[in-house]
C-alpha positions as CSV (number, residue, x, y, z in Angstrom):
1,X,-12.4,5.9,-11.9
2,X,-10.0,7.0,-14.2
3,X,-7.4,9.9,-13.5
4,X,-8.5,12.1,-15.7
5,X,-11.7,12.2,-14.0
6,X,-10.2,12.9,-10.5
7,X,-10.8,16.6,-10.5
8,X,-14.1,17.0,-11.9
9,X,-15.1,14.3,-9.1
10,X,-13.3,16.4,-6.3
11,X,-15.2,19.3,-7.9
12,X,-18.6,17.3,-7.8
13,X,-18.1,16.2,-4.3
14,X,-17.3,19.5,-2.9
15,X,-20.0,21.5,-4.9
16,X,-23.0,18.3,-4.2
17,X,-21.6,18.4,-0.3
18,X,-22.2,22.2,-0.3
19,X,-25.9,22.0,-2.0
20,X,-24.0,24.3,-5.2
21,X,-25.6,21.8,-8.0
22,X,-29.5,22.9,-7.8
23,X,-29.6,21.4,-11.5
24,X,-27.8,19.3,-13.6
25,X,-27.3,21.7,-16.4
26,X,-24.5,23.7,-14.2
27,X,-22.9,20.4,-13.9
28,X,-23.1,19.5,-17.5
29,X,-21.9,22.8,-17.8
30,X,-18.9,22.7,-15.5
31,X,-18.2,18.6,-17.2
32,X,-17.6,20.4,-20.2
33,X,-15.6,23.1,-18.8
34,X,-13.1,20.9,-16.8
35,X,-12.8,18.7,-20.0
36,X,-11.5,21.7,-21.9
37,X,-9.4,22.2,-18.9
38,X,-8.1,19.0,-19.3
39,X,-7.0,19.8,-22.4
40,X,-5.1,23.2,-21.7
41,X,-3.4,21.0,-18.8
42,X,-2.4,17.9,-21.3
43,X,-4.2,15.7,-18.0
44,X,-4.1,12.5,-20.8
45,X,-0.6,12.0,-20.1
46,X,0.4,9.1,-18.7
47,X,2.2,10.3,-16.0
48,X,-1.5,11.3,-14.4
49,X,-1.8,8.2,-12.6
50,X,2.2,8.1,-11.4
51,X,1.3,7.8,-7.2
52,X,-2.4,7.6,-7.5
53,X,-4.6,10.7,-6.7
54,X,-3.9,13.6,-5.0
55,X,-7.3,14.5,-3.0
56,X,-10.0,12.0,-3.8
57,X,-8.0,9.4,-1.3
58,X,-7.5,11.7,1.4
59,X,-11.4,12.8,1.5
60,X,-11.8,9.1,2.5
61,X,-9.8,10.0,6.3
62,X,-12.4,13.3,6.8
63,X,-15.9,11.9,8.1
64,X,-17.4,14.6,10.3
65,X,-19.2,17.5,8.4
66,X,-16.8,20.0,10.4
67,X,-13.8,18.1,9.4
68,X,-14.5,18.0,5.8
69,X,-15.4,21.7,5.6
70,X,-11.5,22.1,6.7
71,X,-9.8,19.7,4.3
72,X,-12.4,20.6,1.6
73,X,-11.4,24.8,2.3
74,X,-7.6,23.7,1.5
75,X,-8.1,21.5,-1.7
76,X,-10.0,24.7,-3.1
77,X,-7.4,26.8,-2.3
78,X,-4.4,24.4,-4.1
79,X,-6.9,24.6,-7.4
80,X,-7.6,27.9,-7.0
81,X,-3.8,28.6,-6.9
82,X,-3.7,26.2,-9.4
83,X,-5.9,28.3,-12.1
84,X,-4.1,31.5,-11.0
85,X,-1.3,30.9,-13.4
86,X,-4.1,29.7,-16.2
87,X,-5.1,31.9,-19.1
88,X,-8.6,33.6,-17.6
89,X,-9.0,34.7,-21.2
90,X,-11.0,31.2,-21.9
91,X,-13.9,31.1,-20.4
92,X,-14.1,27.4,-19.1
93,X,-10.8,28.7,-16.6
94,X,-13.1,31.9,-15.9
95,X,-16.1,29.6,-15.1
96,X,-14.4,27.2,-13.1
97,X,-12.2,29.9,-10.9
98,X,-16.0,31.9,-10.5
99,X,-17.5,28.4,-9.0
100,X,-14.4,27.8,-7.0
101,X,-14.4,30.9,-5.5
102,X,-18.0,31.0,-4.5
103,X,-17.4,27.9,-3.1
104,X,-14.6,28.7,-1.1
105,X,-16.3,31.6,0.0
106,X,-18.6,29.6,1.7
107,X,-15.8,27.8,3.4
108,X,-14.1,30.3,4.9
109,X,-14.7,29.1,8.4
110,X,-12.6,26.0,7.3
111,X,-10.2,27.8,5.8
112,X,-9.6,29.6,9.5
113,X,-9.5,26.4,11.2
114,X,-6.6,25.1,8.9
115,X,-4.8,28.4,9.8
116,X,-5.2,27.8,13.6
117,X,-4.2,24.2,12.9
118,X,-1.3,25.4,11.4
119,X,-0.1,27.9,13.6
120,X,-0.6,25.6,16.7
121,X,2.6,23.6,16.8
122,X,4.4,27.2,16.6
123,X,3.3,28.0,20.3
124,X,6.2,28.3,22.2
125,X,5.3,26.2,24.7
126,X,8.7,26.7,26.4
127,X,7.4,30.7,27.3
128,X,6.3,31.1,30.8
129,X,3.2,33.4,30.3
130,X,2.1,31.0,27.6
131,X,2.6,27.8,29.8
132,X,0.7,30.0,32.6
133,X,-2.4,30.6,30.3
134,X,-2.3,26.8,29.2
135,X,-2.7,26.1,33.1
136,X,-5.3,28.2,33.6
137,X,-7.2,26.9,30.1
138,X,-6.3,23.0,31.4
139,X,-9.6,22.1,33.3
140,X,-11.6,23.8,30.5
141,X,-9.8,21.9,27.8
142,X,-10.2,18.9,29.5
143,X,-14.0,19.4,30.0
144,X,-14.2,19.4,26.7
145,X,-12.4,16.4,26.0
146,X,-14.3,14.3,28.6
147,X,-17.6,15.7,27.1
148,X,-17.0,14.7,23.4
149,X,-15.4,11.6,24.6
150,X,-19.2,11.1,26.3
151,X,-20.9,12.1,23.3
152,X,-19.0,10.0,20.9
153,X,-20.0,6.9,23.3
154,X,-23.5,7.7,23.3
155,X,-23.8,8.0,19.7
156,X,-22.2,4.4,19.1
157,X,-24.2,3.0,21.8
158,X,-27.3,4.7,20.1
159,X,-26.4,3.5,17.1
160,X,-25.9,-0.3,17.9
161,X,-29.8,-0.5,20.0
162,X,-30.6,0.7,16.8
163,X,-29.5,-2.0,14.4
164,X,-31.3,-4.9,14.3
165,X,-28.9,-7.1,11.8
């Protein structure tokens, strides 16, 4: 895959993932758009392929459905940013931003998780009415732990009665 191609395929992945592409004229459609957008963003340079790609690699890491709603939310977001700054006059950057956004609406629960993410390591955990709710959420937290730690077991175990290689 070349580099020029990395965003439509980020694109295609997200919107194929999310059930967007019902027919292959919107994606034709949206080829052609990104292709102009291409243009308006000079993405033939060579300097495109300078440190390989910037989100197709890290979708790779993401393997859980949940997970890649969260990482999928903050790519949109960084090309929607992105096409902020562009000239919405053309309509291939008006096309693209409408898909995006539709998209992204449909993410918004990942884009909440990232926040909480985010804002987790600025707990103060040094604040005694926070430490005393940690305490009291402890057994709970671990609960969960244990039982996902179960569950992951019993799907690999599942998995290898299954396989008969």
């Amino acid at each position: 895959m070349t580099c020029q191609t990395y965003s439509f395929f980020v694109l295609s992945v997200v919107m194929i993932y999310f059930g967007r592409f019902g027919n292959s004229l919107i994606l034709a459609q949206l080829q052609n758009d990104i292709d102009q957008l291409k243009a308006d963003f000079n993405s033939s340079h060579s300097d495109v392929a300078d440190g390989g790609p910037i989100f197709t690699d890290k979708l790779l890491d993401w393997t859980e459905r949940n997970e890649k709603r969260i990482i999928l939310s903050q790519i949109l977001s960084k090309y929607l940013e992105m096409l902020k700054d562009a000239d919405e006059s053309k309509a291939h950057v008006r096309n693209i931003s409408e898909e995006l956004y539709t998209l992204k609406n449909s993410l918004s629960d990942g884009s909440k998780k990232a926040k909480y993410l985010m804002d987790l390591p600025k707990l103060q955990m040094s604040d005694l009415k926070i430490q005393r709710k940690a305490v009291n959420e402890l057994f709970g937290v671990l609960q969960k732990l244990v039982e996902t730690s179960a569950s992951l077991k019993r799907k690999r175990s599942q998995s290898q009665r299954r396989c008969r290689c």
